[in-house]
N, C-alpha and C positions, 0 to 999 in steps of 0.2 A: 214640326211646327206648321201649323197652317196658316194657308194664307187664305183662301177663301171656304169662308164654311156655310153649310146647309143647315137648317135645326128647325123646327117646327114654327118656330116665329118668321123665316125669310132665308135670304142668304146674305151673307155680311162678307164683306171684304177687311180685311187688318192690314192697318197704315203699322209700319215698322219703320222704329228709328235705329239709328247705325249713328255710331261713334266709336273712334279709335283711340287705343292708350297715345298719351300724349298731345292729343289735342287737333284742330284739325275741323274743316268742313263736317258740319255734321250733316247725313243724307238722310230723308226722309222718302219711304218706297210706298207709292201707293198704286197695289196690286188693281186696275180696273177690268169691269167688263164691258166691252165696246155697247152694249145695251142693258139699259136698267132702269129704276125709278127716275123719274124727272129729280128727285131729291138726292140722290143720288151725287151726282151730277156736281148742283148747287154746294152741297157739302163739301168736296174736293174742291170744287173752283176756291170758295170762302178759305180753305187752308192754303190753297197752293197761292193765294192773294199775300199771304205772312211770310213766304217764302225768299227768299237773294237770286235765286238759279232755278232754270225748271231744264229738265231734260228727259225730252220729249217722245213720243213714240209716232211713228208718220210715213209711212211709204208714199213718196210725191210721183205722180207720174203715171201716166198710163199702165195698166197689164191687164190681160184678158183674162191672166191666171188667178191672179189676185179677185179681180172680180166675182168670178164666178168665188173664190173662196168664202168670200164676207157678203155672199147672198148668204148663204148659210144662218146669218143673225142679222142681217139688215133686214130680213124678210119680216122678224115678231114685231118690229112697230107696223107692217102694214094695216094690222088689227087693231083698229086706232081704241079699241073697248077693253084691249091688254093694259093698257098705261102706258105701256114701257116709249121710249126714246132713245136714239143713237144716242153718244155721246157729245155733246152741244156745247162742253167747255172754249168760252175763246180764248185759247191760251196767247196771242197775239195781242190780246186788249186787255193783259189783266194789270198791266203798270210793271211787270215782271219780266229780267230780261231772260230770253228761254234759247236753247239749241233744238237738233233734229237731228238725233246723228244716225237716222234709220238709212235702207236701202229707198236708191228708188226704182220706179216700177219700172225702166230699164232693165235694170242689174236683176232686181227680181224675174223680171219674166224673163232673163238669158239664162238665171239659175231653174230655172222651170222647166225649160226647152230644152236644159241637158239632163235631164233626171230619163234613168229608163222608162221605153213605152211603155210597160205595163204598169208602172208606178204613177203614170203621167193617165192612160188608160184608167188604171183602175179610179184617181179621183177624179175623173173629169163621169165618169158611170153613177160614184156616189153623192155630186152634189145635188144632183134634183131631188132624187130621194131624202136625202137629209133636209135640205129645204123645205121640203112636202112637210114632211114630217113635223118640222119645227113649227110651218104657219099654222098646222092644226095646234096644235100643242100650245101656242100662245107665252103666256109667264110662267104656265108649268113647265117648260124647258130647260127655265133657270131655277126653278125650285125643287132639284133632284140631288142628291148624294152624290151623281156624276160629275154635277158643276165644282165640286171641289177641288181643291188646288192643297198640294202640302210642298215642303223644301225638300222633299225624298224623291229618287224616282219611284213611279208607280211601275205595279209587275206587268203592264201592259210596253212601255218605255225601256225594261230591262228585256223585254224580248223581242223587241222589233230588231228586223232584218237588215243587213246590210242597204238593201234598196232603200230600206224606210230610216235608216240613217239619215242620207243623202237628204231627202227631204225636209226631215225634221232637222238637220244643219243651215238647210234653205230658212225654212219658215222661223226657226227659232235660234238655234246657237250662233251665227254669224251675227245676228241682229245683236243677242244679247253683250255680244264680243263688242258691239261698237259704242251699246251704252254705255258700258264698264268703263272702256277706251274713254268716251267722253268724261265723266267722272274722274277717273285717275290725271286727265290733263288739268281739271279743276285742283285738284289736291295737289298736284304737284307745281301748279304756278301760285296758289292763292293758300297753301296749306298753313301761313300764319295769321289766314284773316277768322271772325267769328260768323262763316255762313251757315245758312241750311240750303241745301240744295234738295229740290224734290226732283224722284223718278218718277212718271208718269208713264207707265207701259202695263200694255194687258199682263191678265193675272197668270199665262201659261209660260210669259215670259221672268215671271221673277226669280223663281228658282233660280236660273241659270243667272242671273244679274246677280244675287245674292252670291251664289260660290265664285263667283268674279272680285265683289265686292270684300270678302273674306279672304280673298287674297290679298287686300290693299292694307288689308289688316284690319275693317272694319268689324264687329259684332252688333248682331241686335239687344240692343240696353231696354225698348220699350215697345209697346202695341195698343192699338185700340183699334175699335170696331166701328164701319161702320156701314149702315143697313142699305143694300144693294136693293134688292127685290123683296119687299114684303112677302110674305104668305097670304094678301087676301084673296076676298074670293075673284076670281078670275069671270 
């Protein structure tokens, strides 16, 4: 299944809704990318305003590590002639009442500083470069086949190494572990009321929220699209 796809028109992100036999919170996942159209943006905001629950995606708190990570895509808005924009949603002022049940940049950067040097090494060598890279690059960074996202691991994920385990448990599975967490205490305290609960986390993170979520016994019933990154001209 994908969740975010590439095609000659743009790159679209698919909202997936989840319901369980028997009845229950219904959850609504909406895969983002920390940078995209201004419309983009507006679009999620305007849904997740029909929402009961929002649970949220958000590392509060200082890290040096973190930083340097999310130059990587904070860098495409510096080209203000790209279009693109952070993501601007005020989820605090939408009349919606929302959790956070990410790390913060504590816990992150203590899980950073115990990852081996050379692992620690190696990304701390690749971020300029990829950054470099990215500001020339503009919106065609997110108009690639690589931007894609599916619920499978990719062959790149099934062969990473024990070091890059470590990491990728840092950057992604512990997090996804706490969405889930938060989620299942909703269903388990409010499971006879009729809500929608929306997830709001980056798109690398849904995978791993989804096979969580399909433990609680939820399935995906529905999908729709919608348009992240245009294809214009740059």
């Amino acid at each position: 299944m994908q969740i975010i796809e590439n095609s000659i028109v743009g790159t679209r992100s698919a909202v997936l809704r989840l319901t369980k036999r028997g009845g229950g919170p219904v959850i609504v996942v909406f895969p983002m990318l920390h940078v995209a159209d201004p419309q983009f943006f507006r679009d999620v905001e305007a849904r997740l305003r029909a929402c009961d629950l929002l649970v949220v995606e958000g590392i509060q708190g200082e890290s040096s590590a973190l930083d340097g990570m999310t130059m990587t895509y904070r860098v495409l808005p510096a080209d203000e002639e790209s279009g693109l924009v952070e993501d601007d949603i005020p989820y605090g002022d939408l009349g919606v009442p929302f959790v956070a049940p990410d790390m913060s940049g504590e816990e992150f950067q203590e899980g950073f500083d115990e990852l081996p040097w050379k692992t620690r090494a190696m990304l701390w060598a690749a971020t300029p470069a990829v950054t470099i890279g990215r500001f020339f690059a503009g919106r065609r960074a997110l108009l690639t086949p690589d931007i894609e996202v599916h619920d499978l691991p990719t062959r790149q994920e099934e062969l990473r190494g024990e070091e890059w385990d470590r990491f990728f448990d840092l950057l992604l599975d512990r997090r996804d572990d706490r969405a889930v967490a938060a989620v299942a205490e909703v269903v388990r305290d409010r499971g006879d009321e009729e809500l929608e609960v929306a997830v709001v986390y980056g798109a690398k993170h849904v995978p791993g929220i989804l096979r969580g979520l399909y433990r609680l016994g939820y399935r995906v019933v529905g999908a729709d699209w919608l348009m992240a990154v245009s294809a214009r001209e740059s």
